[in-house]
Biopython code that builds the backbone (N, CA, C, O; Angstrom):
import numpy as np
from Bio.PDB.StructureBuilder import StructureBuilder

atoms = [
    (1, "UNK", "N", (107.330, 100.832, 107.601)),
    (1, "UNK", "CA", (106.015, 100.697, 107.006)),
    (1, "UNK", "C", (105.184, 99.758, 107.895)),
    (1, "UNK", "O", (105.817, 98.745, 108.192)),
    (2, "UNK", "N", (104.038, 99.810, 108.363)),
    (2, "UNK", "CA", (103.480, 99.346, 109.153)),
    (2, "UNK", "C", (102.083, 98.471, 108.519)),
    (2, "UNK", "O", (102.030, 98.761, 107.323)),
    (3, "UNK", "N", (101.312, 97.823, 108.760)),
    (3, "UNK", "CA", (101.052, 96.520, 108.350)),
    (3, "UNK", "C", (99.101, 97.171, 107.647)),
    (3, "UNK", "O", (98.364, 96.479, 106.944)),
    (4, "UNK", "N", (98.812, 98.496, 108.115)),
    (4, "UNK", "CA", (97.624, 99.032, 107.453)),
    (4, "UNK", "C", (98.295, 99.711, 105.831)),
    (4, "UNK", "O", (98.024, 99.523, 104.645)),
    (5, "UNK", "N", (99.215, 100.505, 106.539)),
    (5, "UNK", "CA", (99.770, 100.771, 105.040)),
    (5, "UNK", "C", (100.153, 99.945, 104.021)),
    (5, "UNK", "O", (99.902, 100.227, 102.849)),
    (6, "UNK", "N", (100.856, 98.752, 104.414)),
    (6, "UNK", "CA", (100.857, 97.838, 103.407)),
    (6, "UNK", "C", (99.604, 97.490, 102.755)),
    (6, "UNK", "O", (99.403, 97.577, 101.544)),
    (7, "UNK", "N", (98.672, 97.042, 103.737)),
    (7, "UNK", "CA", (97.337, 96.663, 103.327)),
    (7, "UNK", "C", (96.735, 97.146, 101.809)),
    (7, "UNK", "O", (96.526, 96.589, 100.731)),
    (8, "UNK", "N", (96.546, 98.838, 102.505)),
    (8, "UNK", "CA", (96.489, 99.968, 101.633)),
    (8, "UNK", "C", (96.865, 99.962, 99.854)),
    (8, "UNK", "O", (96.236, 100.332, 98.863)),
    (9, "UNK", "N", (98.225, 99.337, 100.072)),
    (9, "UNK", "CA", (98.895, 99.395, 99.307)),
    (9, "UNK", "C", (98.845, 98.299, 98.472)),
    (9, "UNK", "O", (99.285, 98.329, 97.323)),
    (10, "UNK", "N", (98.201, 97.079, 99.116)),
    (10, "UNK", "CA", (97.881, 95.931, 98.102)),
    (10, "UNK", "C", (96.405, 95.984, 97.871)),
    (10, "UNK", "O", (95.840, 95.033, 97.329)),
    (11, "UNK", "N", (95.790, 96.990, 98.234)),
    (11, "UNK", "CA", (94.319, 97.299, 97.486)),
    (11, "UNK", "C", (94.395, 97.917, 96.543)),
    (11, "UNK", "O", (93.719, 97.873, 95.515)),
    (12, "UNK", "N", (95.180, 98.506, 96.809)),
    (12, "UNK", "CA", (95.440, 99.733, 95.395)),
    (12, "UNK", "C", (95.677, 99.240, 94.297)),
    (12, "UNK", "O", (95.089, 99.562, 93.264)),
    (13, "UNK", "N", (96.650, 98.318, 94.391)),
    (13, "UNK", "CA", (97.184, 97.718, 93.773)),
    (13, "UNK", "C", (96.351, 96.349, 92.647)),
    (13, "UNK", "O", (96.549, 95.995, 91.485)),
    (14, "UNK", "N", (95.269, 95.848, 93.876)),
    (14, "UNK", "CA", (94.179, 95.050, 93.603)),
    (14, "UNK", "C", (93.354, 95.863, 92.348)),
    (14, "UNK", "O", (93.007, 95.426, 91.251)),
    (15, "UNK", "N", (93.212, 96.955, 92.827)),
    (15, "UNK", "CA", (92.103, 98.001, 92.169)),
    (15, "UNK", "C", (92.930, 97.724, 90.443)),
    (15, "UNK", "O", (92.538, 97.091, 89.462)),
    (16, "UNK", "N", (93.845, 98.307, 90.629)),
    (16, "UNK", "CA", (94.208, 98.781, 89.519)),
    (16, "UNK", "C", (94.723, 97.504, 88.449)),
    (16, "UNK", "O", (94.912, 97.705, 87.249)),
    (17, "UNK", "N", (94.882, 96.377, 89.008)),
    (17, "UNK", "CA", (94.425, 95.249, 88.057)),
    (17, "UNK", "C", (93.634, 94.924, 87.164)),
    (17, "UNK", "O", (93.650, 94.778, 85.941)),
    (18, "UNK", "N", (92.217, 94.746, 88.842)),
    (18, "UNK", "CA", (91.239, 94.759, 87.984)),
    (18, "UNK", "C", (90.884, 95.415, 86.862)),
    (18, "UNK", "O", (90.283, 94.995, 85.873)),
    (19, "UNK", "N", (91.479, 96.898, 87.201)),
    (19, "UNK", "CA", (90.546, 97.706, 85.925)),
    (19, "UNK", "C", (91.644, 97.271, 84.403)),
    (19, "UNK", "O", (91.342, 97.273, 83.210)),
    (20, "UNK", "N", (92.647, 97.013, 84.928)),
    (20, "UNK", "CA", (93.772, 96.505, 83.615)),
    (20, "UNK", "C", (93.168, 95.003, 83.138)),
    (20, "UNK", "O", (92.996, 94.704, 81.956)),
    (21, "UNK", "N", (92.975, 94.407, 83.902)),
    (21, "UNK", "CA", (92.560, 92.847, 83.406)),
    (21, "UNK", "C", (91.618, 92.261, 84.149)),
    (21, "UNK", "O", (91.821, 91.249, 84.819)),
    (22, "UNK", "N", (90.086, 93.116, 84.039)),
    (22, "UNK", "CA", (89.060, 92.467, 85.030)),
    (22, "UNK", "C", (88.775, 90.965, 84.374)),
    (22, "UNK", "O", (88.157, 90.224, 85.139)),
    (23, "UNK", "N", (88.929, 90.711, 83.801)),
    (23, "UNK", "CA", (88.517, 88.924, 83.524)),
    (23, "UNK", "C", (89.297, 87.547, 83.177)),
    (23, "UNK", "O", (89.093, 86.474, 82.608)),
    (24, "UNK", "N", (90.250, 88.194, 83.824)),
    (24, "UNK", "CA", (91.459, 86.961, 84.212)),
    (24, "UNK", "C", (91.732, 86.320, 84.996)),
    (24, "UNK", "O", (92.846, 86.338, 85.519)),
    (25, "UNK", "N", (90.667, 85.447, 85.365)),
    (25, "UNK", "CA", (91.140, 84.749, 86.422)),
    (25, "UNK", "C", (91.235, 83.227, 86.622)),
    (25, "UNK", "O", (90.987, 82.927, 87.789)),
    (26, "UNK", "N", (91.383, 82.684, 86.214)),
    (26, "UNK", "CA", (91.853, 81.752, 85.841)),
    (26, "UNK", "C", (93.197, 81.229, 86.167)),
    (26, "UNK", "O", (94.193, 81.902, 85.901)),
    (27, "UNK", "N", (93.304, 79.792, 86.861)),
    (27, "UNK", "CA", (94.292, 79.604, 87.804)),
    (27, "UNK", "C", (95.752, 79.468, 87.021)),
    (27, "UNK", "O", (96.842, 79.774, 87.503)),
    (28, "UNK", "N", (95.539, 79.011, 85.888)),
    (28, "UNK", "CA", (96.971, 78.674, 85.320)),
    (28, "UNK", "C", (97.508, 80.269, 84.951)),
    (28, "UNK", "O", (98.676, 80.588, 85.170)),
    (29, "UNK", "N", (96.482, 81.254, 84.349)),
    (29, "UNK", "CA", (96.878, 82.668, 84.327)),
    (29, "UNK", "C", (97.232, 83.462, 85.266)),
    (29, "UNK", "O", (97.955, 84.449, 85.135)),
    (30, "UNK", "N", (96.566, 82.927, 86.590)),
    (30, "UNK", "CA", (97.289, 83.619, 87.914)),
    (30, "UNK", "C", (98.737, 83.342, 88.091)),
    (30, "UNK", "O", (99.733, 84.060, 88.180)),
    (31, "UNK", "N", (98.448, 81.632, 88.122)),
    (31, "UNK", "CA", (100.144, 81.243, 88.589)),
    (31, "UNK", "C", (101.246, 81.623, 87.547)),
    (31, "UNK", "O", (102.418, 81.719, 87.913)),
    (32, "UNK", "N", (100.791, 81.887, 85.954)),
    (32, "UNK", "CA", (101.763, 82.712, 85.374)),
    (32, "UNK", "C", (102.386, 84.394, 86.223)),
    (32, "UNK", "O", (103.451, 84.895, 86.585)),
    (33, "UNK", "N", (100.763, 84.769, 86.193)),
    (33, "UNK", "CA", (101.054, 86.411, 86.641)),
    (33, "UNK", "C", (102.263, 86.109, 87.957)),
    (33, "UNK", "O", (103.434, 86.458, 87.809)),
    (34, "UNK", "N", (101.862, 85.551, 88.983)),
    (34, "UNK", "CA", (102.393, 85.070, 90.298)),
    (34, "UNK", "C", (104.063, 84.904, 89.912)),
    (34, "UNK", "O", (104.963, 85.656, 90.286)),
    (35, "UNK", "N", (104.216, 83.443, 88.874)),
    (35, "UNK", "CA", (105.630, 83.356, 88.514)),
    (35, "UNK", "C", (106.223, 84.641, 88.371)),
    (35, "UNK", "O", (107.255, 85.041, 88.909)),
    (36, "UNK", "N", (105.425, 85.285, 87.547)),
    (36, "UNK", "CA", (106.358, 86.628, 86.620)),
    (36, "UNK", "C", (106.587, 87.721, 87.810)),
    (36, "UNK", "O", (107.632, 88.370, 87.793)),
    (37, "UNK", "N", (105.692, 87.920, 88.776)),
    (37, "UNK", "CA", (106.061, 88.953, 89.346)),
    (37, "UNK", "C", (106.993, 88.627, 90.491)),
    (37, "UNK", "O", (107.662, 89.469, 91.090)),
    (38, "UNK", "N", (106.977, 87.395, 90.729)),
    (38, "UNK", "CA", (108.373, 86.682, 91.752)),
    (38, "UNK", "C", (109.791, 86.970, 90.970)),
    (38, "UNK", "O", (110.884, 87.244, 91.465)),
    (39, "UNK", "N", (109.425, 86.823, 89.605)),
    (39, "UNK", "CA", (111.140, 86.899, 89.080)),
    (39, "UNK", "C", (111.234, 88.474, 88.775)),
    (39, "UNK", "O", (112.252, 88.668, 88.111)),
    (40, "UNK", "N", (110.345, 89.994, 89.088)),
    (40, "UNK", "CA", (110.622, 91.211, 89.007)),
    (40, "UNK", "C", (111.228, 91.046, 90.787)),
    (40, "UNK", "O", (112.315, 91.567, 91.036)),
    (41, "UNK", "N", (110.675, 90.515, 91.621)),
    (41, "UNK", "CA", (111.011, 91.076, 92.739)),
    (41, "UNK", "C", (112.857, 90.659, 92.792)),
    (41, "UNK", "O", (113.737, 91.245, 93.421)),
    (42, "UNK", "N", (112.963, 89.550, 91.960)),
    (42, "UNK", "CA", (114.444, 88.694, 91.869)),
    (42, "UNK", "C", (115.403, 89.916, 91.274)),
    (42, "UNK", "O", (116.509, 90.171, 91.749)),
    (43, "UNK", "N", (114.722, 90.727, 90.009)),
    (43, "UNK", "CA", (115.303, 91.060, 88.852)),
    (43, "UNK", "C", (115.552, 92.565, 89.970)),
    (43, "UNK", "O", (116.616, 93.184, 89.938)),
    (44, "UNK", "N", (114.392, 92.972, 90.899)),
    (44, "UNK", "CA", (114.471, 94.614, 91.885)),
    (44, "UNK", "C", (115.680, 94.222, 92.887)),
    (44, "UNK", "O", (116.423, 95.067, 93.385)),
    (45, "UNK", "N", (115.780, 92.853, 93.112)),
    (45, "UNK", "CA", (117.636, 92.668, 93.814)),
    (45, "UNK", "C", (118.458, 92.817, 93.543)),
    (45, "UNK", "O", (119.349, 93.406, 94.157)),
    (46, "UNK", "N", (118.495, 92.330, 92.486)),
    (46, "UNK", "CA", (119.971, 92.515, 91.631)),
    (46, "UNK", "C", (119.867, 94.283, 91.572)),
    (46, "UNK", "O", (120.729, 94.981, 92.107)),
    (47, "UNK", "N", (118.953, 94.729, 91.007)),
    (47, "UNK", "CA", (119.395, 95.669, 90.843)),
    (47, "UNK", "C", (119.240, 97.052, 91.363)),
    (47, "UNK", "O", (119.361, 98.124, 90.771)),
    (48, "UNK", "N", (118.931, 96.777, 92.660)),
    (48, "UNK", "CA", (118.599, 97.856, 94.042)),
    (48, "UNK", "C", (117.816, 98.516, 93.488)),
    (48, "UNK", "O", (117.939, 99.723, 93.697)),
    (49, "UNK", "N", (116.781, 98.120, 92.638)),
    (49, "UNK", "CA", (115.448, 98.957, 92.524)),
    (49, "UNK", "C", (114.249, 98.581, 93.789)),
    (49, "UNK", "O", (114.392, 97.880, 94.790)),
    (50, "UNK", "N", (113.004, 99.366, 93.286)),
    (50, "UNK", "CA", (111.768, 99.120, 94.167)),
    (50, "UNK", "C", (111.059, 97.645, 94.491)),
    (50, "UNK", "O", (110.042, 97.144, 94.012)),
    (51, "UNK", "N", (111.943, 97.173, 95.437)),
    (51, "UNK", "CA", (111.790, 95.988, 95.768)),
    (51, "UNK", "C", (110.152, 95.689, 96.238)),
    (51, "UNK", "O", (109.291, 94.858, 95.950)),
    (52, "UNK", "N", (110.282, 97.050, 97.262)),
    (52, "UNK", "CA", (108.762, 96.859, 97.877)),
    (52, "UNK", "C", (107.628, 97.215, 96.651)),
    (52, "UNK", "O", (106.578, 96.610, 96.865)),
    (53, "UNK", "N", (107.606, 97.714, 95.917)),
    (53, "UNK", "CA", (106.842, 97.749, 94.430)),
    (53, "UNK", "C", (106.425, 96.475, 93.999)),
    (53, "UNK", "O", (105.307, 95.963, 93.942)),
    (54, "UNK", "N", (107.800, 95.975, 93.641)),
    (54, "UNK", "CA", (107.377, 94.485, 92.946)),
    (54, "UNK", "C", (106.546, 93.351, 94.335)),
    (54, "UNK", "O", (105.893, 92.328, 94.129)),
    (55, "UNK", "N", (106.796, 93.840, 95.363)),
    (55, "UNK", "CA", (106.580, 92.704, 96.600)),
    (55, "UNK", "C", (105.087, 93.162, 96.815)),
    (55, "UNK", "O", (104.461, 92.214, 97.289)),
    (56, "UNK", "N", (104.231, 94.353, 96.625)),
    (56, "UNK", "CA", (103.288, 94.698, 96.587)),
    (56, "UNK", "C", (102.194, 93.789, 95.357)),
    (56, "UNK", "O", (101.142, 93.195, 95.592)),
    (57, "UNK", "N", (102.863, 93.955, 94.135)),
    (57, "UNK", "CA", (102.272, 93.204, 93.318)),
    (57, "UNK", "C", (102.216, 91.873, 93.751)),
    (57, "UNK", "O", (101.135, 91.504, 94.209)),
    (58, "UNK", "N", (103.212, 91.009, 93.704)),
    (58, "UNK", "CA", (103.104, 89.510, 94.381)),
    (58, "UNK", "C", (101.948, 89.652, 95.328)),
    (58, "UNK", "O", (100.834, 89.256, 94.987)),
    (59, "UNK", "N", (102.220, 90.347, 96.824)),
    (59, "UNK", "CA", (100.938, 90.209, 97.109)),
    (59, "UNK", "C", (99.449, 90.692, 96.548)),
    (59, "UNK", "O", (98.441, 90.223, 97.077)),
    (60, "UNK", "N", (99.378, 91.358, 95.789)),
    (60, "UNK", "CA", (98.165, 91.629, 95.077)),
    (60, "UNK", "C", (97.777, 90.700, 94.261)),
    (60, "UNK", "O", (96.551, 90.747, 94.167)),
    (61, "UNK", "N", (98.407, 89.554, 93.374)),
    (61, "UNK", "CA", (98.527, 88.256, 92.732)),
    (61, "UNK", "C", (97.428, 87.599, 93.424)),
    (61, "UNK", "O", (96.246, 87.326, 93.217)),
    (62, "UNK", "N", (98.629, 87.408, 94.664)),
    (62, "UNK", "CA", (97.765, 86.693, 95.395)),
    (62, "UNK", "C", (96.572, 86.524, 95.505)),
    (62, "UNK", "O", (95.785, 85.649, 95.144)),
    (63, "UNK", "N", (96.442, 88.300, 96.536)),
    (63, "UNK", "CA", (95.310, 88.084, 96.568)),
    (63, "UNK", "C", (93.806, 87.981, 95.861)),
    (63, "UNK", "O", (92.684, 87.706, 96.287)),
    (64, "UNK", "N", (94.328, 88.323, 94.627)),
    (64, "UNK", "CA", (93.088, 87.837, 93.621)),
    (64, "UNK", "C", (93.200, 86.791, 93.486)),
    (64, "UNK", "O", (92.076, 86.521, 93.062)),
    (65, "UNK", "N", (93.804, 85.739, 93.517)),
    (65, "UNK", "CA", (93.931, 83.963, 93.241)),
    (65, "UNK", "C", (93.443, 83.813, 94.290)),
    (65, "UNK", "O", (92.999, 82.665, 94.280)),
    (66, "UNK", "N", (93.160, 84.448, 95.589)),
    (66, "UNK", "CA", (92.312, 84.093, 96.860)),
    (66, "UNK", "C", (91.056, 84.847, 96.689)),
    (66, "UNK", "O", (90.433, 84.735, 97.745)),
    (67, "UNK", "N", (90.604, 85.340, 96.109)),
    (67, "UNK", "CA", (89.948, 85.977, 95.882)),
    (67, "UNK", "C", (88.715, 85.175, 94.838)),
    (67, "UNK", "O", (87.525, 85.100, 95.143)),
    (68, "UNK", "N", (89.193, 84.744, 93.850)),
    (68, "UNK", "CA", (89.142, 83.978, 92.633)),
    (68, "UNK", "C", (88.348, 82.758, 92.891)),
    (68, "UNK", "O", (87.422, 82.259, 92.251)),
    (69, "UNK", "N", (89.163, 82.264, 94.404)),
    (69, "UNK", "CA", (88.368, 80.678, 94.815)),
    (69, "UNK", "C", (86.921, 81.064, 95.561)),
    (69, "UNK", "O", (86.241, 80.216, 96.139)),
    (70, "UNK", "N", (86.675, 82.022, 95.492)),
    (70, "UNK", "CA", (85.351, 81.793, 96.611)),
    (70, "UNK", "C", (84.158, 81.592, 95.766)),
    (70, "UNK", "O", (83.058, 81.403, 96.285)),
]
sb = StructureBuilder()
sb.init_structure("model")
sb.init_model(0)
sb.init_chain("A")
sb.init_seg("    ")
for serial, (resi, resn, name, xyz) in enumerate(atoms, 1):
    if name == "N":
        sb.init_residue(resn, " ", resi, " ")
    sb.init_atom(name, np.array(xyz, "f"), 0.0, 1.0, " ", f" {name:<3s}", serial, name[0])
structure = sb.get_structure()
């Protein structure tokens, strides 16, 4: 996987937040979302699921908490 497709893939991902929870942003609600989706990527080890799924979300977290500060 190469580093546009990822990109790709954490816009999408961005997108489809927003439209799930456009008015959450708020830092202590990020760093929840953030916690929770660090312990799916923990929970996609154990159990040889879609690691890169959950690692997509984390970065999509992100980048709305970077997003959030401007």
């Amino acid at each position: 996987m190469n580093r546009t497709e990822i990109f790709r893939m954490i816009g999408t991902e961005r997108q489809r937040q927003e439209e799930i929870h456009p008015n959450e942003h708020s830092e202590p609600h990020l760093l929840a979302v953030l916690v929770e989706e660090v312990g799916e990527v923990a929970k996609a080890l154990q159990e040889n699921s879609n690691i890169t799924e959950e690692l997509i979300h984390v970065a999509a977290v992100a980048v709305r908490w970077l997003e959030s500060r401007e």
